[in-house]
N, C-alpha and C positions, 0 to 999 in steps of 0.2 A: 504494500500500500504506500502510495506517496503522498507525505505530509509538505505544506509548507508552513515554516515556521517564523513568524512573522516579528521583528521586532518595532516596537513604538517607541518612539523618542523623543523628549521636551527638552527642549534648549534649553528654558530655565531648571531644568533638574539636571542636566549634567554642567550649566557653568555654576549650578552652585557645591559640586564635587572638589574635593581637595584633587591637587595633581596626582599627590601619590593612589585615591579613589579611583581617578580615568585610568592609572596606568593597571591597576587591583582589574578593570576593566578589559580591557586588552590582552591582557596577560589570560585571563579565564577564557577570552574567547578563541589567543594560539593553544590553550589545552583541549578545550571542546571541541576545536577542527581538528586536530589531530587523533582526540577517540573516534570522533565520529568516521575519521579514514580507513583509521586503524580498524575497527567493525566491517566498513563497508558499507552504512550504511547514508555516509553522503555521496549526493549526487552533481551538487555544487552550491558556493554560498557568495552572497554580494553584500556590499555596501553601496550605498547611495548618498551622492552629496547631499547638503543643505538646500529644502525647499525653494530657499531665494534662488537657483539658479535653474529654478526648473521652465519648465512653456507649457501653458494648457492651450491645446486645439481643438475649437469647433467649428463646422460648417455652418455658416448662415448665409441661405438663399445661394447654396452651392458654391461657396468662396471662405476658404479658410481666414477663421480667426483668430490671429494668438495671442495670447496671454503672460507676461512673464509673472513670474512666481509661482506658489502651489495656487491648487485650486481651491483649497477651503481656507475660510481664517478659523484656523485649530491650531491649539495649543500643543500637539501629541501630529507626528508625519512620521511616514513609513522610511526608517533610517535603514533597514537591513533586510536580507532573509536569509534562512538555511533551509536547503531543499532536499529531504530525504529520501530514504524508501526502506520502511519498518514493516513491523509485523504486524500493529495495530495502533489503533489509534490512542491505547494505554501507552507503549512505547514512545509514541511522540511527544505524550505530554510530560514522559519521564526524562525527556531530551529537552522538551522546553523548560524544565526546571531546572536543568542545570546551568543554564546563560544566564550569564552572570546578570545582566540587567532585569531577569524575575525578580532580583533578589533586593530592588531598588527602589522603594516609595516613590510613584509618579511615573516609570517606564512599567513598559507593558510585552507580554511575549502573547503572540497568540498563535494556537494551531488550526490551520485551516487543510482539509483533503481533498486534494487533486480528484477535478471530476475528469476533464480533458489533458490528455497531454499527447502532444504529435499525432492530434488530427480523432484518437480512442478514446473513448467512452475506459475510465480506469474501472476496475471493479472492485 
């Protein structure tokens, strides 16, 4: 089964982290990708810059519109994902508990299961 596993991220909660906090952060996340290699059961994992650099596009009256920045004013944007492939979705949430930013008042992990991938209906 493939999980994504989603991290949520507030700016105002990670600048109010001590440095050595951010690096407590990083550090948890080079251990987590390497179990998760070591296992097998990642399939790959991203980071994403800061909202401010993002472009929202929509079509109006068949001519694109862009947008710079995120698309919502939210406190909490999609800063990362790890994208697995486990046995259950017990499993997933036992891998989202251990990134480090579960463990953080104000970040968020969430697990979500792949309904499509490469075009299949997952089962």
């Amino acid at each position: 089964m493939k999980f994504l596993i989603i991290m949520h991220i507030n700016p105002a909660v990670l600048d109010a982290l001590t440095e050595q906090e951010k690096a407590a952060i990083g550090d948890g996340h080079g251990r987590f990708m390497e179990a998760l290699k070591e296992s097998g059961e990642l399939i790959t994992t991203q980071a994403l810059v800061d909202p401010s650099q993002a472009a929202v596009v929509r079509v109006r009256d068949g001519q694109p519109v862009v947008t710079d920045g995120p698309f919502l004013e939210a406190k909490e944007f999609l800063g990362g994902f790890y994208f697995v492939d486990v046995e259950s979705k017990a499993r997933a949430i036992e891998l989202a508990a251990r990134i480090p930013d579960a463990a953080i008042d104000g970040l968020g992990v969430e697990v979500r299961q792949v309904m499509f991938a490469d075009g299949l209906l997952e089962a």
